[in-house]
DSSP file (Angstrom, degrees, kcal/mol; ACC not computed):
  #  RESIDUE AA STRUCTURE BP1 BP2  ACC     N-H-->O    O-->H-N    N-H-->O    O-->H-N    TCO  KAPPA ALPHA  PHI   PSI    X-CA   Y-CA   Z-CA
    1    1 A X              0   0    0      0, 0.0    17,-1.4     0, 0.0     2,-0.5   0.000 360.0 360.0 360.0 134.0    0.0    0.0    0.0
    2    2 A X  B     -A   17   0A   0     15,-0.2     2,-0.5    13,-0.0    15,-0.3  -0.881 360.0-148.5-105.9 125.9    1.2    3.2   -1.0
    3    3 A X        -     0   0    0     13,-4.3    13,-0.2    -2,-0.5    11,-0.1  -0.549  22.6-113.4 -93.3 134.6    0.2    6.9    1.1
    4    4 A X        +     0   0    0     -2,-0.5    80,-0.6    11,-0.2    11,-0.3  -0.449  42.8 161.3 -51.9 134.7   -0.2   10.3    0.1
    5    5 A X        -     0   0    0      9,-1.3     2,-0.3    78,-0.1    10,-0.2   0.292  54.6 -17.7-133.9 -56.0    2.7   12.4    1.7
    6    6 A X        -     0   0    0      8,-0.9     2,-0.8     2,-0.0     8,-0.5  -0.803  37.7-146.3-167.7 145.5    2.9   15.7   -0.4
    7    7 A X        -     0   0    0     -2,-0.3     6,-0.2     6,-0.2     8,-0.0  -0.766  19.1-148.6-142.8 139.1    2.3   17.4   -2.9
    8    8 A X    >>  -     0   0    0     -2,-0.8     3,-2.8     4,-0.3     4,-1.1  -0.031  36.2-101.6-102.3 154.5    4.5   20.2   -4.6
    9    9 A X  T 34 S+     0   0    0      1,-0.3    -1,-0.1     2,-0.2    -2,-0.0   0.430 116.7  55.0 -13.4 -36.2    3.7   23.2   -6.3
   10   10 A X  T 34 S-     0   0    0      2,-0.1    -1,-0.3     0, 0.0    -2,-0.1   0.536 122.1 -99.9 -83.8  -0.7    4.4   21.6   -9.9
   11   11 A X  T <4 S+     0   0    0     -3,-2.8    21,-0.7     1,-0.3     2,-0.2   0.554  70.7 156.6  57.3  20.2    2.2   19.0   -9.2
   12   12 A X  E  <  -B   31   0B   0     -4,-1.1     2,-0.4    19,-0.2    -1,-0.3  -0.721  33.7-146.1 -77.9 153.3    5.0   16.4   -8.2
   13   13 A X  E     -B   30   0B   0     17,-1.5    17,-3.9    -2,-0.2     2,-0.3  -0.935   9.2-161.2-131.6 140.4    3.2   13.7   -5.8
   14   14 A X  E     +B   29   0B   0     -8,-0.5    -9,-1.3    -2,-0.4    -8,-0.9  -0.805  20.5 170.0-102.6 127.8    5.5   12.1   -2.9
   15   15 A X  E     -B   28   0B   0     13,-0.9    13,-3.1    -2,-0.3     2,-0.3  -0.907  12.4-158.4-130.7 156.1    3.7    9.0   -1.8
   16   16 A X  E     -B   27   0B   0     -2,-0.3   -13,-4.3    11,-0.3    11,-0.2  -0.948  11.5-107.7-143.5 148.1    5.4    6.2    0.8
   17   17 A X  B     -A    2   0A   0      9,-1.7   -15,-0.2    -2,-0.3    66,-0.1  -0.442  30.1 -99.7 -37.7 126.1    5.2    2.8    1.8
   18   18 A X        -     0   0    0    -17,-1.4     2,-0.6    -2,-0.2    62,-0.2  -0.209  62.0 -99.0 -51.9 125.9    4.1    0.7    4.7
   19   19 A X        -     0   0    0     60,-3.1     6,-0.2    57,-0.1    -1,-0.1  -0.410  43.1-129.8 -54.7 121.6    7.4    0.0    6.5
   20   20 A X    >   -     0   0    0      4,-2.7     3,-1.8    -2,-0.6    59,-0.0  -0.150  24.0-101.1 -48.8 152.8    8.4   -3.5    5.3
   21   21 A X  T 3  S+     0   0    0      1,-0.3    -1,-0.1     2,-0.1    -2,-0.0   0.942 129.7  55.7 -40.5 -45.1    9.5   -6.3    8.0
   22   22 A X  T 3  S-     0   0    0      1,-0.1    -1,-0.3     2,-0.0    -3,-0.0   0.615 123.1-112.0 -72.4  -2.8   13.3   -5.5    7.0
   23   23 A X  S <  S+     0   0    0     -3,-1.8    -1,-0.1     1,-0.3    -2,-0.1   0.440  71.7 147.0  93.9  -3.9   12.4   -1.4    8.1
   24   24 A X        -     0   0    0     22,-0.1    -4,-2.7    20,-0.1     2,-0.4  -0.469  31.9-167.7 -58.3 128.3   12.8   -0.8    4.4
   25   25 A X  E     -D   45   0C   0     20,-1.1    20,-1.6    -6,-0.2     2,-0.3  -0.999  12.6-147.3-120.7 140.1   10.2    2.3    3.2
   26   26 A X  E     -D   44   0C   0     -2,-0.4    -9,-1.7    18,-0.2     2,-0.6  -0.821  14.7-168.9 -96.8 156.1    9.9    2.7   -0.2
   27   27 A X  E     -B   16   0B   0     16,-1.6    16,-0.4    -2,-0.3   -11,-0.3  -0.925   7.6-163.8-123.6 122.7    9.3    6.5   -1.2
   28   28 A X  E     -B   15   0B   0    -13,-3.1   -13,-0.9    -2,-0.6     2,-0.4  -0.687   6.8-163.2-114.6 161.3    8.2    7.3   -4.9
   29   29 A X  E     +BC  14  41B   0     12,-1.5    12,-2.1    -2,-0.2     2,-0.3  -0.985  16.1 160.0-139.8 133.5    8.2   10.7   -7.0
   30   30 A X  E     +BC  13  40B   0    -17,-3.9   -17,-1.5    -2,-0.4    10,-0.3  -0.812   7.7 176.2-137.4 174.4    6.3   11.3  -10.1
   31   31 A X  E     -BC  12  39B   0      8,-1.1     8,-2.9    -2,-0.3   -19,-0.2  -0.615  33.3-109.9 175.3 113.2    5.6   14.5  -11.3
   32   32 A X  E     - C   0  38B   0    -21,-0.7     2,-0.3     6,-0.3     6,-0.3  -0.114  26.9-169.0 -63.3 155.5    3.8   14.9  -14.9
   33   33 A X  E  >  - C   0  37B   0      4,-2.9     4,-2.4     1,-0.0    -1,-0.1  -0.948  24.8-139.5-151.4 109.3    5.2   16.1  -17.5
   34   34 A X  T  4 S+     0   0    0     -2,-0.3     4,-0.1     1,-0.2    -2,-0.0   0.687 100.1  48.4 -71.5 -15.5    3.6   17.1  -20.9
   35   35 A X  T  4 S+     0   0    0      1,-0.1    -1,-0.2     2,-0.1     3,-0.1   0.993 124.3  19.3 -52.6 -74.0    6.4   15.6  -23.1
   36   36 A X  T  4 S-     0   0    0      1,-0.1     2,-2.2    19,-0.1    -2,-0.2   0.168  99.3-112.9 -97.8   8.8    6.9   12.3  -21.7
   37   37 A X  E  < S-C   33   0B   0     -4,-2.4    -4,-2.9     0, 0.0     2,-0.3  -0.742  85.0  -2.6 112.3-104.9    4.0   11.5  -20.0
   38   38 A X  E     -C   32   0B   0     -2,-2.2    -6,-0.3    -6,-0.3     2,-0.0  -0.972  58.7-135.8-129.8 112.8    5.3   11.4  -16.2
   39   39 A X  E     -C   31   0B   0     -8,-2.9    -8,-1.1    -2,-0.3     2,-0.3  -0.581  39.6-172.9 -69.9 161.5    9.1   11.8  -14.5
   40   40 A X  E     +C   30   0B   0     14,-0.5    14,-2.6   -10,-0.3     2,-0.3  -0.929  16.9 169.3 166.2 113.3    9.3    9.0  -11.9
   41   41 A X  E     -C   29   0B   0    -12,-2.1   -12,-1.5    -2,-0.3     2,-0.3  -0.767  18.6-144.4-126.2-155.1   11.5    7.9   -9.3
   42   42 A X  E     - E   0  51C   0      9,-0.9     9,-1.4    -2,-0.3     2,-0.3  -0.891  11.8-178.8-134.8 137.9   12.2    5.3   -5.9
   43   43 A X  E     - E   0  50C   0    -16,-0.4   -16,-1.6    -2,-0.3     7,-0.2  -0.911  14.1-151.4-107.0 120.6   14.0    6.0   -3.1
   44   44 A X  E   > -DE  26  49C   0      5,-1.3     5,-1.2    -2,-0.3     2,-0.2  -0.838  26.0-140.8-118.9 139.2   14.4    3.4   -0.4
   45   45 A X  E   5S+D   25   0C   0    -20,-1.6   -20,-1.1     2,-0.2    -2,-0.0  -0.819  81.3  54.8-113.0 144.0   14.8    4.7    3.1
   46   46 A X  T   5S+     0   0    0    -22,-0.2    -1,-0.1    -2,-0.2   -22,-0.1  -0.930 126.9  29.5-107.5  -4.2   16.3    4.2    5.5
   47   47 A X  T   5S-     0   0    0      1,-0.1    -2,-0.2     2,-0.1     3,-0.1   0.266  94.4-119.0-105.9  25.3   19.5    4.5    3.2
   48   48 A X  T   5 +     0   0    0      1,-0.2     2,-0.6    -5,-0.1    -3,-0.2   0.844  45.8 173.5  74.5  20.2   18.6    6.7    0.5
   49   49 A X  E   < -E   44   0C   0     -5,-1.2    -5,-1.3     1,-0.0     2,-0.5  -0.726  21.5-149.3 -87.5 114.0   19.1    4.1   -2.3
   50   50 A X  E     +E   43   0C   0     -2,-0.6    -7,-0.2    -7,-0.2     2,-0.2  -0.632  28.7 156.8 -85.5 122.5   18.0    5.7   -5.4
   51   51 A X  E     +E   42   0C   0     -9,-1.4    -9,-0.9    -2,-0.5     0, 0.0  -0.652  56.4  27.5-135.5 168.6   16.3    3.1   -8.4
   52   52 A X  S    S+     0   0    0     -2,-0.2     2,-0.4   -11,-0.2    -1,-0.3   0.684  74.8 174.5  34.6  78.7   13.7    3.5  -11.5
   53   53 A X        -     0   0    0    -12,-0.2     2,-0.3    -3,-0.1   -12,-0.2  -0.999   5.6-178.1-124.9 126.2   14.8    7.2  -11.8
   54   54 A X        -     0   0    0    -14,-2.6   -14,-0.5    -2,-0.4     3,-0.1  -0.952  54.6 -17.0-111.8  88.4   13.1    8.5  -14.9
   55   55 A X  S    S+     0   0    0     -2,-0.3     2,-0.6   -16,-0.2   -16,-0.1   0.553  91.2 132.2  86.2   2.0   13.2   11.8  -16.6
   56   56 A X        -     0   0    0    -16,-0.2    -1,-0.2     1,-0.1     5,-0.1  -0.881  51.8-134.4 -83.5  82.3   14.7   13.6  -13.5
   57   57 A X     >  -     0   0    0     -2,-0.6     4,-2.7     1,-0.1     3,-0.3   0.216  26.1-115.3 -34.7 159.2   17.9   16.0  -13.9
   58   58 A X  H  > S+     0   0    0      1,-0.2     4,-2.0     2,-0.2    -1,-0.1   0.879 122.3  60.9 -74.3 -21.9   20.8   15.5  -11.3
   59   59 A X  H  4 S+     0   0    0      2,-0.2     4,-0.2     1,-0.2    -1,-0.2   0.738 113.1  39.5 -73.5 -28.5   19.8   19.2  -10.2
   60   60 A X  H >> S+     0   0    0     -3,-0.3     4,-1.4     2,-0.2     3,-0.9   0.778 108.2  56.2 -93.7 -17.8   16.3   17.5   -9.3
   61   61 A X  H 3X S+     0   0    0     -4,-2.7     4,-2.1     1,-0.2    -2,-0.2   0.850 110.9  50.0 -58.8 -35.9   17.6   14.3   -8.0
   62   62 A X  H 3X S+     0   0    0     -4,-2.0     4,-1.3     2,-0.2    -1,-0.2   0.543 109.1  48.2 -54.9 -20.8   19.5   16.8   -5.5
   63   63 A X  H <> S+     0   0    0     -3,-0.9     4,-1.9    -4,-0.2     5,-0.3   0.845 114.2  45.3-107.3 -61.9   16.4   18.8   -4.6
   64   64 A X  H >X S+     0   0    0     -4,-1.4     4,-2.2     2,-0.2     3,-1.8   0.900 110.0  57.0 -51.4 -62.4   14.1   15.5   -3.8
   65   65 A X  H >X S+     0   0    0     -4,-2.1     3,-2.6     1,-0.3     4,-1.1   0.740 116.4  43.6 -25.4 -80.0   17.5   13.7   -1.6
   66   66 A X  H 3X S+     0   0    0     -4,-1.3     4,-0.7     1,-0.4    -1,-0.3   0.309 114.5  43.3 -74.5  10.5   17.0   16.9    0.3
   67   67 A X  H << S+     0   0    0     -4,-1.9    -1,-0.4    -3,-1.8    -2,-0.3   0.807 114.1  44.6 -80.0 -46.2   14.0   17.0    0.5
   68   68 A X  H X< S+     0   0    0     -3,-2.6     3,-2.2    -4,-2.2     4,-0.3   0.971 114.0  56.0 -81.5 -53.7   13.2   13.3    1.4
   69   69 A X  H >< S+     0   0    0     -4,-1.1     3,-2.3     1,-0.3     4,-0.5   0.834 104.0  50.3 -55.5 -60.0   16.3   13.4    4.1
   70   70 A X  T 3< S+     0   0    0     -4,-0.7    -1,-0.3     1,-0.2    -2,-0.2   0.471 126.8  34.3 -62.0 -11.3   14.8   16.7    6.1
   71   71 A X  T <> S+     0   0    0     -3,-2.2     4,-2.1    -4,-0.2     5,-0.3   0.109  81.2  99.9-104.7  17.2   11.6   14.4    6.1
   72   72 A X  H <>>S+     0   0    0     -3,-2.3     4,-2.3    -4,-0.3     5,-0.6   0.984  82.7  51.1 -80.3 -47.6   12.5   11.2    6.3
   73   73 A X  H  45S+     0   0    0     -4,-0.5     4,-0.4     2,-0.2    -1,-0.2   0.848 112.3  51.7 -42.0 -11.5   11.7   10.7   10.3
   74   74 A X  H  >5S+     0   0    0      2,-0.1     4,-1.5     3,-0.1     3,-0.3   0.912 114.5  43.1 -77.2 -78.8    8.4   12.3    9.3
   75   75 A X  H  <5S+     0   0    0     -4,-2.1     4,-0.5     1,-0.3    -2,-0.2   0.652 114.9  49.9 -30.4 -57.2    8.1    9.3    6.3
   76   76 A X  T >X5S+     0   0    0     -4,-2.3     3,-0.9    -5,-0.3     4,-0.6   0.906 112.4  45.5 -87.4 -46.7    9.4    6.6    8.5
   77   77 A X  G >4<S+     0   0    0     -5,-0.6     3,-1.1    -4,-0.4    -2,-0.3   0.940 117.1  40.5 -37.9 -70.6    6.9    7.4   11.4
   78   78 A X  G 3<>S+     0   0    0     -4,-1.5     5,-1.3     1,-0.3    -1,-0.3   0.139 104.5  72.3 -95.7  11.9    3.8    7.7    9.4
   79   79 A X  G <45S+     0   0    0     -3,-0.9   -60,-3.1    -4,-0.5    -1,-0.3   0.284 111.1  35.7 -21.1 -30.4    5.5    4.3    7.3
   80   80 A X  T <<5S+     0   0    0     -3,-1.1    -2,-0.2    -4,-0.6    -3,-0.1   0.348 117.9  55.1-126.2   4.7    4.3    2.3   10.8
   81   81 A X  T   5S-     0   0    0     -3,-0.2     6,-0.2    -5,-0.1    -3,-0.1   0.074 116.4 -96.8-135.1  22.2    1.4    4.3   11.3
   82   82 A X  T   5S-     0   0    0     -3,-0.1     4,-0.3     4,-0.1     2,-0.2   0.683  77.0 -67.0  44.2  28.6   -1.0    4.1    8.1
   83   83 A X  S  ><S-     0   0    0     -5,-1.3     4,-0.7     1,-0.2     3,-0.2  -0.559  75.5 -53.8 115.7-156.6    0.3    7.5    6.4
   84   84 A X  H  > S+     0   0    0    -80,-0.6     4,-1.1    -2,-0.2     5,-0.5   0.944 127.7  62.6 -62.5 -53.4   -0.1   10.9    7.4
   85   85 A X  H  4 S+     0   0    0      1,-0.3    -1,-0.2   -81,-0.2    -2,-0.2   0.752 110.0  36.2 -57.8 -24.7   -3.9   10.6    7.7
   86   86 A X  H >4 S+     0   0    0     -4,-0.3     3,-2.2    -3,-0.2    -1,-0.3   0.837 113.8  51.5 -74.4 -54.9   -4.0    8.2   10.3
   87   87 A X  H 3< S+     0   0    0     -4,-0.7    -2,-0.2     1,-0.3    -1,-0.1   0.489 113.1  48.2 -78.1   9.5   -1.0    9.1   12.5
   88   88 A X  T 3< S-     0   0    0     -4,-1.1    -1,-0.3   -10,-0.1    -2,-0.1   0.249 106.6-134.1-120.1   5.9   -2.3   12.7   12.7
   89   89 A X    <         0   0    0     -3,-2.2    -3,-0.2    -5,-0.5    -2,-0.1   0.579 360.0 360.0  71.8  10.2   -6.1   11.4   13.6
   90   90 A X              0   0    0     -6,-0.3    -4,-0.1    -5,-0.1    -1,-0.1   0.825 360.0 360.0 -84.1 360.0   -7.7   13.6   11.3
């Protein structure tokens, strides 16, 4: 099952993973794109291993690291807690 986590100004959607047994969350990026359809990547936390990266410059691969890293205790909580929506009771 995948959660809503955020979503930025261009329309990129953030969505995350139920933490897995091994503590692995997977974290995913798309963000449409009228050329190709949709840019797309994975990030697996907790070490930040980057996979299936699609259409993404290294100047946006940098902005999403730091982005996911200054969130990732946020990610990894609400990963064990059914997603934002739960684990903030609204």
């Amino acid at each position: 099952m995948m959660y809503p986590y955020m979503t930025l100004p261009d329309d990129t959607e953030i969505t995350h993973s139920e933490m897995m047994h091994d503590g692995h969350v997977k974290v995913y990026i798309e963000t449409p794109d009228l050329k190709d359809g949709f840019h797309n990547a994975t990030c697996w936390l907790p070490e930040y291993r980057w996979e299936e990266i699609n259409g993404y410059s290294k100047a946006e691969l940098d902005y999403f690291q730091g982005l996911i890293r200054n969130n990732a205790h946020l990610i990894l909580e609400f990963s064990q807690k059914g997603g934002f929506k739960d684990a903030s009771n609204f």
